[in-house]
N, C-alpha and C positions, 0 to 999 in steps of 0.2 A: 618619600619623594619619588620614589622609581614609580611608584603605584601610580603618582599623579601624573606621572610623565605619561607612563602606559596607557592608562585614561585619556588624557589631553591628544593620544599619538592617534585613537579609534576616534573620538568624538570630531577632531578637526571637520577630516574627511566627511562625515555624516553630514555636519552641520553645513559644509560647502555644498552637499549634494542637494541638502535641503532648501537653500536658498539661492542656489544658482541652477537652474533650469533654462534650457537644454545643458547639456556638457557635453554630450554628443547626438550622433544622428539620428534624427527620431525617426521613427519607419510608421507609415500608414500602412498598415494589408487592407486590401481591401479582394470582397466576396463576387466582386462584380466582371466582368472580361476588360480588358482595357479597348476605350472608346465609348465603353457603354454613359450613361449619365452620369451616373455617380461618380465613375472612375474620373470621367472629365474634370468633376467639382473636385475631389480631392487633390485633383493636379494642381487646380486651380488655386486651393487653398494652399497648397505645400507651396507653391512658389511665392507666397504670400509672406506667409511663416518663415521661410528661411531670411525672406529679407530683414523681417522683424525677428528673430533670434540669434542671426550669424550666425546657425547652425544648421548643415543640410537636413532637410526633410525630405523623403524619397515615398512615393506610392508604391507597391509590392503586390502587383494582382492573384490572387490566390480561388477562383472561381470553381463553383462545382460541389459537390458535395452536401447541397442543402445550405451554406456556407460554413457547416463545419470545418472545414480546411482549413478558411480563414481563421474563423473564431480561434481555434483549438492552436495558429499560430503564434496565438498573443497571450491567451489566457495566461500561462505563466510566467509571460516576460517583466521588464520592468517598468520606469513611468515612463520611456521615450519606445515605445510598442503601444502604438492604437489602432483600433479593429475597427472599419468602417460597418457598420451592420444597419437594416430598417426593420422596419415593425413586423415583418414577417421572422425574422430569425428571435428578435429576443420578447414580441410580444404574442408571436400565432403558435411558434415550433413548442413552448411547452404543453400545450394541450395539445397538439396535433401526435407525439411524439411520447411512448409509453415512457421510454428511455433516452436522455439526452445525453450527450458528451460535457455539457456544459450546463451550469448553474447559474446565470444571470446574477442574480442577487448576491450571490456565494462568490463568483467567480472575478468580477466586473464590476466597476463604479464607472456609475454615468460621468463624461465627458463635455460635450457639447450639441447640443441637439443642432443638425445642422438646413435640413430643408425641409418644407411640405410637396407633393404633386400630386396633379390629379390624371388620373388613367384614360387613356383613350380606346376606343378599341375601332383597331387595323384590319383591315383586309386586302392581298394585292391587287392589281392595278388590273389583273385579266379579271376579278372577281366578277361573276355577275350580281353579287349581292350591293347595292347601293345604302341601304339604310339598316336600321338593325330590323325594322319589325318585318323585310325580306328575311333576313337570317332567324325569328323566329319563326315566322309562317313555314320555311324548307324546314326543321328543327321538327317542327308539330307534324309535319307531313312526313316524313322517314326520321322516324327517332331514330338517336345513334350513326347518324348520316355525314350530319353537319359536326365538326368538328374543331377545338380550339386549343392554344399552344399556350404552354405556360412555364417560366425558369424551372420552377419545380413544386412537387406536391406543398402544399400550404401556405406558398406564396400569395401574398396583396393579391397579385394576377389571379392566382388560381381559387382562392376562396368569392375573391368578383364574381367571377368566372361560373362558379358555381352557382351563388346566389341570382345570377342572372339566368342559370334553369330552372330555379326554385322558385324566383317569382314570376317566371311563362308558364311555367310546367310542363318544360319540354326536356330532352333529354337528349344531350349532346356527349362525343366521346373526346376525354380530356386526354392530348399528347404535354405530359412534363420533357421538360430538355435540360441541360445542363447549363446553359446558358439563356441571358438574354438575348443575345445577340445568334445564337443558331434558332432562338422560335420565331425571330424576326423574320428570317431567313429562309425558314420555310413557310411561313404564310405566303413572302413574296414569290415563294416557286410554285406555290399551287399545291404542297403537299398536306398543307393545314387550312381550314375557310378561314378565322380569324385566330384575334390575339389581343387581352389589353395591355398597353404597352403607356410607355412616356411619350413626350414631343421628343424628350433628350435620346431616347432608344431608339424610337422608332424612325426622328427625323431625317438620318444619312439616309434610308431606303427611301425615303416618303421622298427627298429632293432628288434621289436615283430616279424616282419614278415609277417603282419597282412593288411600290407600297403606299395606301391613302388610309385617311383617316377619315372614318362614318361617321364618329358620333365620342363626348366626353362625358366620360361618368360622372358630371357632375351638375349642381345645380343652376350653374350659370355657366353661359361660354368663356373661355378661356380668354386671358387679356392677347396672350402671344399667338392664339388662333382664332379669330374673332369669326370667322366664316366656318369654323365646326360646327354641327349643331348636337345641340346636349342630347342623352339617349331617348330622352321624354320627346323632345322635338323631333328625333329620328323614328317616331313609332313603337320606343321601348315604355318599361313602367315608368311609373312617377317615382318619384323618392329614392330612383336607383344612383348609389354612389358610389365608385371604388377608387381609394388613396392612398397614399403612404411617404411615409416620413423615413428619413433619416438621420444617425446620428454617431457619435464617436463614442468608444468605450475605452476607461484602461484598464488593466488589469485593477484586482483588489487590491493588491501589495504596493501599489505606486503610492508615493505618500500625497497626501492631499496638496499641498502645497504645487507639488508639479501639477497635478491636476486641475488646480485650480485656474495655472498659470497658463493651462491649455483650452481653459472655458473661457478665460478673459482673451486672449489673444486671438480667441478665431470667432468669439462674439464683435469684438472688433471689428476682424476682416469682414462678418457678414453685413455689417452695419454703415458698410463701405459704398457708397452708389455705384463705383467702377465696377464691385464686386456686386452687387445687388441686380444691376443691368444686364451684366451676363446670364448670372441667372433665371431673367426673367425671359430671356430669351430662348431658356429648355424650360419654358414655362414654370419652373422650381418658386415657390416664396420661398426666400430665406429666414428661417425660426432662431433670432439669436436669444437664448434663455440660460435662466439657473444652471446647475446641476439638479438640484433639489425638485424643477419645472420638471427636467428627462426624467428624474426619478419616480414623478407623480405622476406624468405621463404615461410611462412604460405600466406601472399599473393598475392606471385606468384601461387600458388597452387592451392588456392581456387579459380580465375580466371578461371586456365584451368582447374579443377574439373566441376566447373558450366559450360565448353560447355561438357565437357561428359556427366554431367547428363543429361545434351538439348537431346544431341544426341541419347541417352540409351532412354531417357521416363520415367527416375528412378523418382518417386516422390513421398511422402509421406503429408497427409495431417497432 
């Protein structure tokens, strides 16, 4: 009898944690500076969340470091610790990256996949470059001259970035920064020529005045920009496209059930028009999907990531 007591005294607890999700305050870290896009959206989401779990949900900006900092926050917390991450941290950095701190697959079970965007690239407001096939014509004419700002080496940004010397054939010098929000900051000062950036990143400068947007890497203009013109339009190549997703991770060790209870509720929140509209206004679509979709995603991704970094030369020891 004592034995069943003993048992019954472990199991309760287990079993309450297992079906009652949150219990306490779940913390987002995220890799981003606060203000930047993403950080915006996870606010966004968290004040969502809390209303729907009556448990605080708090954003935790932890920027820097490749987003190792973040990552390596969560890694071995439990199921109320998620790690805001995109396609650069868990689908570029392992082939960019001889040695990681973290195992994706090992480490982490997909969450929720949270948004798509498409890149723009910025130049500031004193620039005399108006379109990009000026910034490749100065490019061709002093290689190494003309120059671009990126978070950091292996970033969405900086692999764009790259593949847009690769298909001019020009050769431009890449400033990495620690932040989104200081490569912004120095385009708009004149100490960098351009940057591809968000609406959401870039937008505070671009409405300072401080910062415009040439051209979006993408195939068709932008619903929240409609007067951008695409890079094709602006005098770049054809086919040129640089984007990147977002999405949540938990640790391994959180039991599925939390997990799941994390993919339902913020597929919810994305599926929200309130929530939908805001986002469409940092030009973001909102991706509500599986876990099983981020899992397939992630890699297909990191697949074709690994020949671009081949191709680029991008590699970090």
């Amino acid at each position: 009898m004592r034995t069943f007591i003993a048992a019954l005294a472990i199991a309760i607890p287990l079993l309450a944690q297992a079906q009652a999700f949150p219990t306490k305050t779940v913390r987002i870290v995220s890799p981003y500076p606060t203000g930047a896009g993403p950080d915006t959206v996870a606010r966004l989401l968290a004040e969502r969340l809390t209303k729907s779990w009556g448990q605080q949900v708090i954003v935790e900006a932890r920027p820097g470091g490749n987003g190792f900092i973040a990552i390596e926050a969560v890694k071995k917390g439990d199921s109320h610790d998620i790690v805001m991450v995109d396609n650069g941290h868990i689908a570029v950095n392992p082939s960019l990256f001889r040695q990681l701190p973290y195992d994706v697959e090992r480490d982490f079970q997909p969450a929720a996949l949270i948004y798509r965007t498409d890149f723009l690239i910025a130049v500031g407001t004193g620039s005399p470059y108006k379109s990009v096939a000026e910034i490749i014509a100065a490019a061709k004419k002093e290689p190494g001259r003309i120059s671009y700002a990126t978070p950091f080496v292996g970033s969405p940004s900086h692999l764009g970035s790259a593949l847009l010397e690769m298909r001019t054939g020009t050769q431009m010098l890449h400033v990495p920064f620690k932040e989104t929000s200081q490569m912004v900051a120095a385009v708009a000062n004149g100490d960098v020529t351009w940057t591809l950036t968000t609406l959401a990143t870039g937008g505070p400068l671009v409405r300072a005045g401080k910062v415009k947007f040439i051209a979006v890497a993408a195939k068709s203009r932008v619903p929240a920009a409609p007067d951008i013109p695409t890079v094709l339009e602006s005098g770049g190549p054809a086919d040129y496209e640089v984007n990147g997703w977002v999405a949540w991770l938990s640790p391994a060790g959180a039991p599925a059930s939390a997990v799941e209870t994390i993919n339902t509720h913020v597929n919810r929140a994305l599926a929200d028009p309130e929530i939908r509209e805001r986002l469409a206004t940092f030009g973001f679509t909102p991706l509500p999907s599986s876990r099983q979709e981020l899992r397939e995603l992630t890699r297909r991704e990191t697949v074709k990531f690994a020949d671009l970094v081949k191709k680029t030369g991008a590699k970090i020891d």
